[in-house]
C-alpha positions as CSV (number, residue, x, y, z in Angstrom):
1,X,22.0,-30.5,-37.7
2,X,18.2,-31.3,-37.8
3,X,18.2,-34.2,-40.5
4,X,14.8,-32.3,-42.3
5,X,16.9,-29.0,-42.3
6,X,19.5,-29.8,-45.2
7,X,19.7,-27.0,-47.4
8,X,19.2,-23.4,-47.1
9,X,16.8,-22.1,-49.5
10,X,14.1,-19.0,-50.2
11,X,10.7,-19.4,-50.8
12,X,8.5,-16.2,-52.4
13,X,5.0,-17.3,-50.7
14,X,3.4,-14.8,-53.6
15,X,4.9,-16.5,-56.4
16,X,5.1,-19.9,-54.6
17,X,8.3,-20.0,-55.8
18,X,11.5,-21.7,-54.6
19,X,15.0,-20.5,-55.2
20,X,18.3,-22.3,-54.2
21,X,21.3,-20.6,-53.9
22,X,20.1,-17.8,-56.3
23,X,18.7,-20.5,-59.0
24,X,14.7,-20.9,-59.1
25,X,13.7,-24.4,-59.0
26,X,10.3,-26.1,-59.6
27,X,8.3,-26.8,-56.7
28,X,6.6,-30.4,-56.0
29,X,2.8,-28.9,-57.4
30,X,4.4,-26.6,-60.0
31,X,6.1,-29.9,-60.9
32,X,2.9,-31.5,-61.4
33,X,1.1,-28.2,-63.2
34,X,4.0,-27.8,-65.3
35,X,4.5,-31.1,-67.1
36,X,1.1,-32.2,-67.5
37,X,-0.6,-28.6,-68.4
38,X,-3.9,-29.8,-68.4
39,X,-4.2,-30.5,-64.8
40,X,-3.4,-26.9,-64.5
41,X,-7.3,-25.7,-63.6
42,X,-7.0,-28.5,-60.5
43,X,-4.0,-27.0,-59.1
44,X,-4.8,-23.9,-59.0
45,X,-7.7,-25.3,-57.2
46,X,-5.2,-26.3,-54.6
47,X,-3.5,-23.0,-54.5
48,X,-6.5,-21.4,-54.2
49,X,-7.8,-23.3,-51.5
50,X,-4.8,-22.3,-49.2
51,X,-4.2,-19.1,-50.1
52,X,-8.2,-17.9,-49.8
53,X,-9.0,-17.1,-46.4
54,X,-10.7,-19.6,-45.1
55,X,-7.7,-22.4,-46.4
56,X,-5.3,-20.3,-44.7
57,X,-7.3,-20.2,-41.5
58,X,-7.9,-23.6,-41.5
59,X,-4.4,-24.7,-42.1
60,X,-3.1,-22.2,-39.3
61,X,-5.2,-23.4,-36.8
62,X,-4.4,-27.3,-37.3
63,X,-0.9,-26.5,-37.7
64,X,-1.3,-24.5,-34.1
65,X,-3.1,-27.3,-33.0
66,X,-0.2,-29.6,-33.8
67,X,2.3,-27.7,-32.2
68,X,0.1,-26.9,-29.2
69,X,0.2,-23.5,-29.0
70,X,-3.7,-23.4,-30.5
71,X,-5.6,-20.2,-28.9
72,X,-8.8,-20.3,-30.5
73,X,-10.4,-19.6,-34.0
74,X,-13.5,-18.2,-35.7
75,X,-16.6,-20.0,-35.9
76,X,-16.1,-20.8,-39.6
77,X,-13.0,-22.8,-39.1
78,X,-14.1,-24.8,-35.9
79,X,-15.9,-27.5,-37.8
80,X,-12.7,-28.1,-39.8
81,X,-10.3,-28.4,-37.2
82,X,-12.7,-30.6,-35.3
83,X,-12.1,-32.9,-38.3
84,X,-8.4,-32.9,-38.0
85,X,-8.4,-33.5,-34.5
86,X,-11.3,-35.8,-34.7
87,X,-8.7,-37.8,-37.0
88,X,-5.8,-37.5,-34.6
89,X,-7.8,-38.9,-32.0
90,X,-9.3,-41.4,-33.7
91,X,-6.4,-42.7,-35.5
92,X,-3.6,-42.0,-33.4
93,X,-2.2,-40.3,-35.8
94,X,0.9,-38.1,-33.8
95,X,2.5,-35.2,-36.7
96,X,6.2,-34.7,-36.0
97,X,6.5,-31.7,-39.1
98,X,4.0,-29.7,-39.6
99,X,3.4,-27.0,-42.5
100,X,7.1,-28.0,-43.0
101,X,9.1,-26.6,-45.5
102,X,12.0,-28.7,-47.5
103,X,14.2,-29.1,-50.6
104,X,13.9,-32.0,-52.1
105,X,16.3,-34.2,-54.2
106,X,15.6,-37.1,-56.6
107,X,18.2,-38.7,-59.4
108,X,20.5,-35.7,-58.9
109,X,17.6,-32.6,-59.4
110,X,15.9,-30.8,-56.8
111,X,12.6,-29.3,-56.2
112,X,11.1,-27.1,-53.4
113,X,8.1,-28.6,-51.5
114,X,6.0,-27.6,-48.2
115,X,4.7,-30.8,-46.1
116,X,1.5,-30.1,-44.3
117,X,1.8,-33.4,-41.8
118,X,4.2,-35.7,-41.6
119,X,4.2,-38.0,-38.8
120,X,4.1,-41.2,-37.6
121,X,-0.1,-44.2,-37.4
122,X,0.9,-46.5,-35.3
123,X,4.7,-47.6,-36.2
124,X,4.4,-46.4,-40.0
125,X,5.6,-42.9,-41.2
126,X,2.5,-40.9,-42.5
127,X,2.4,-38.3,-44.8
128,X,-1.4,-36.7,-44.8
129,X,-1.9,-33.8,-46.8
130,X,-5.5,-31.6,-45.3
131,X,-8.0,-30.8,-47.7
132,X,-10.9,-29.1,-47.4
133,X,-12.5,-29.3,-51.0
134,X,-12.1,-32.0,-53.5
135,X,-9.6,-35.4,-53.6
136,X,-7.5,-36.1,-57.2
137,X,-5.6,-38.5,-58.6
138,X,-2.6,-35.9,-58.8
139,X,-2.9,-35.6,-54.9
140,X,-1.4,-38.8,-54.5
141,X,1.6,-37.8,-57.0
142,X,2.2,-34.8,-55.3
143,X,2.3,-36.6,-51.8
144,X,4.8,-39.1,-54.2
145,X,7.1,-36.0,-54.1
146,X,7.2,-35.2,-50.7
147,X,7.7,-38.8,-49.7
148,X,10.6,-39.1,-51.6
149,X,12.4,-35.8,-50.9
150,X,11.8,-35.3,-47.4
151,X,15.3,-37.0,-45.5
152,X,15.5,-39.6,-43.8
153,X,17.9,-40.8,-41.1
154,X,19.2,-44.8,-43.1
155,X,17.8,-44.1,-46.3
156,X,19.6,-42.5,-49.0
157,X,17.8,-43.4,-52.0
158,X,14.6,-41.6,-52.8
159,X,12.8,-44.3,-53.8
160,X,13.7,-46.0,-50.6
161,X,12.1,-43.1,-49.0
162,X,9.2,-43.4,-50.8
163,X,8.8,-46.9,-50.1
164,X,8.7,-46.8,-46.4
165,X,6.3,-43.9,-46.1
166,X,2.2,-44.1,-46.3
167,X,0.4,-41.2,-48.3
168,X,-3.1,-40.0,-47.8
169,X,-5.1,-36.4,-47.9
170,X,-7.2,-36.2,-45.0
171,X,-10.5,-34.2,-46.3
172,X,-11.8,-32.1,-43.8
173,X,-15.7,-31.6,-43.2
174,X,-17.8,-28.5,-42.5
175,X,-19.7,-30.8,-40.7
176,X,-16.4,-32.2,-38.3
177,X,-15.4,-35.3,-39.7
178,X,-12.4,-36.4,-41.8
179,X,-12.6,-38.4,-45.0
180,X,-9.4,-40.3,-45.7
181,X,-8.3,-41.3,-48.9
182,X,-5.3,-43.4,-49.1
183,X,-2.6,-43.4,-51.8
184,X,-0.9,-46.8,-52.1
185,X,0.1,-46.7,-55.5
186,X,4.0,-47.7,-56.3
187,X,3.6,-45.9,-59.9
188,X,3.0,-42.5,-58.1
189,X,6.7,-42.5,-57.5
190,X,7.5,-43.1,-61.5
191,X,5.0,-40.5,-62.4
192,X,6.8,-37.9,-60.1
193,X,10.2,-38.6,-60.9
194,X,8.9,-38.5,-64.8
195,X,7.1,-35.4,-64.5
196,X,10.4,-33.6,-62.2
197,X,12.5,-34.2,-65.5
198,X,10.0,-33.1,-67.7
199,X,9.8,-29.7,-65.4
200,X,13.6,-29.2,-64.8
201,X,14.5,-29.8,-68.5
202,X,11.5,-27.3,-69.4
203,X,13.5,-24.8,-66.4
204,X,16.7,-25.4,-68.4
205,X,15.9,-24.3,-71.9
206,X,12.8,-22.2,-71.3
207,X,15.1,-18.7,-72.1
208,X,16.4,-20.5,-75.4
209,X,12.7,-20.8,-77.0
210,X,11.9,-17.7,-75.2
211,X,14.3,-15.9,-77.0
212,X,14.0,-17.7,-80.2
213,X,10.3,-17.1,-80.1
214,X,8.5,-15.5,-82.8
């Protein structure tokens, strides 16, 4: 068994909505949206960047590009994929999963997350999440997530994971260069764990006030 490939699991790409064995669970930006509600307008942002047509096309023809089976693109989307590989080349950078989806698992809950790039600069494991509109705080949170769920061949921990993996959104110019921002911070991974219970206790009871409501 691939060691990324550890749980079977459904994903609704209109909701963006993950389900385990029958059971929706939160995903790693729904985690984020959810707890703190007024970061909501920024992550819809996010949402909204991928699912529009030029995020889609963007993301698709990096993630072609990474897998090497990239045929060409429109003219719109050229400058941004420029960037990426402008930043492969540059960097070294060499993604090993790519638009990769994953459950996740911290302190016993579990949450649904898609990984644009994961890889490996140099002899570190890299996380780098593309952008092609604005960098956030919550960015580095959500990458938080992702390095901590995603599996790992020694570690078993999630905090272990977290530890040994770098974190950065790699902003991708119209104009063909990359903008990196890099996430080193070690609260990131509190914040995340904080904000998963916060979401799956919300998940729990949300029928009881539902029901109860007037």
């Amino acid at each position: 068994m691939n060691r990324y490939e550890l749980d079977a699991f459904a994903f609704d790409p209109d909701k963006h909505e993950y389900s385990l064995n029958g059971r929706i669970i939160p995903s790693c930006s729904g985690v984020i949206s959810s707890a703190l509600q007024f970061l909501s307008p920024y992550i819809a942002e996010d949402v909204l960047e991928k699912r529009s047509e030029l995020g889609r096309e963007v993301h698709k023809a990096c993630h072609l590009h990474n897998i090497s089976k990239f045929g060409g693109c429109d003219d719109r989307v050229r400058p941004y994929l420029d960037a990426w590989i402008r930043f492969k080349e540059q960097t070294g950078y060499k993604p090993i999963l790519s638009e990769f989806q994953q459950i996740g698992h911290l302190n016993a809950m579990t949450f649904g997350m898609q990984i644009d790039n994961f890889g490996f600069l140099k002899k570190d494991e890299t996380l780098a999440e593309l952008k092609i509109g604005k960098v956030y705080p919550h960015h580095g949170v959500q990458l938080a997530g992702y390095a901590a769920g995603l599996a790992h061949d020694r570690l078993a921990t999630a905090l272990a994971r977290f530890m040994v993996r770098k974190r950065m959104v790699v902003q991708l110019g119209a104009d063909g260069f990359p903008k990196v921002t890099v996430f080193g911070q070690r609260s990131d991974f509190d914040v995340f764990a904080s904000l998963l219970h916060a979401s799956t206790w919300k998940m729990q009871f949300n029928s009881v006030y539902r029901e109860n409501a007037i």
